[in-house]
C-alpha positions in Angstrom: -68.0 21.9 167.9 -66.2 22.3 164.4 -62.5 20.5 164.4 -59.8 21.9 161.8 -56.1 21.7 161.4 -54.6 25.3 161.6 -51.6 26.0 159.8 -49.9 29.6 159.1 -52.4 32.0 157.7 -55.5 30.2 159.1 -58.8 32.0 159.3 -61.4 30.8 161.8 -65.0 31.0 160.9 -67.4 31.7 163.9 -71.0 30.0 164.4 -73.5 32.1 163.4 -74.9 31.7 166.5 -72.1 32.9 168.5 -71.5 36.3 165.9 -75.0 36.6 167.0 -74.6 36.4 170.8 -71.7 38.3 170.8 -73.3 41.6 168.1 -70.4 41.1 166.3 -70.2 42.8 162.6 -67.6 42.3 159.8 -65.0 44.6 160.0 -65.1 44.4 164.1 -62.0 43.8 166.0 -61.3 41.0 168.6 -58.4 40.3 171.4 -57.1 37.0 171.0 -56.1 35.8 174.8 -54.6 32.6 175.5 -55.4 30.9 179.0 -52.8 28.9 179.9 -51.7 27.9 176.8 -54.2 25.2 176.1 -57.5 27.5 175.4 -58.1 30.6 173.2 -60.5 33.0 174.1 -61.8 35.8 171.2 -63.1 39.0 173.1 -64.7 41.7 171.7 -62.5 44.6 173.2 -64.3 47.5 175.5 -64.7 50.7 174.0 -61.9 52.3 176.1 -59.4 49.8 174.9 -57.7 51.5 171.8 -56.9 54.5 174.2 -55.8 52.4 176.8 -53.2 51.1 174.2 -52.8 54.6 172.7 -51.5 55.9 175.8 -49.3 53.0 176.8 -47.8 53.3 173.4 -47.0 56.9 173.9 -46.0 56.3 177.6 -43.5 53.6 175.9 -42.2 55.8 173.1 -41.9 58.8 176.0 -39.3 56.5 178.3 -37.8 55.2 175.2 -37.6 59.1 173.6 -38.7 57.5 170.6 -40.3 60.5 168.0 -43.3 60.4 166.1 -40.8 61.0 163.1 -38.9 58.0 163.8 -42.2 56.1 164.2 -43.2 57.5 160.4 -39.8 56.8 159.5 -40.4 52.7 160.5 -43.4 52.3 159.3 -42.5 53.8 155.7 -39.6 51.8 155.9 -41.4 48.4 156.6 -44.0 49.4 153.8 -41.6 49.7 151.6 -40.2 45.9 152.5 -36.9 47.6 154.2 
């Protein structure tokens, strides 16, 4: 087991071993879960978990009557550091 100190910005290398295990690639996406606030556990997410978070995020913007064109309208705005 590999110690560092983690500060903002902190990138965590993996074993070899456990990118192996785990068929991870570059470019793959992990879940970052914390159990109990004293361990954190990196999942590689199912396959159905970006819809599962598409449609709570349209479910959300539904109840909230939040349009896609005030979603654009955010997202150009934080791009452009507004």
């Amino acid at each position: 087991m590999n110690k560092a100190m983690t500060k903002e910005g902190f990138i965590i290398e993996l074993p070899k071993e456990m990118i192996k295990r785990a068929a991870l690639k570059e470019g793959d996406w992990l879940v970052v879960c914390s159990l109990e606030g004293k361990e954190i556990v990196l999942e590689k997410p199912r396959k159905d978990y970006w819809e599962e978070n598409f449609a709570w995020g349209n479910k959300f913007a539904k109840d909230n009557k939040i349009s896609s064109k005030d979603v654009l309208k955010a997202v150009k705005a934080t791009r452009q550091g507004k």
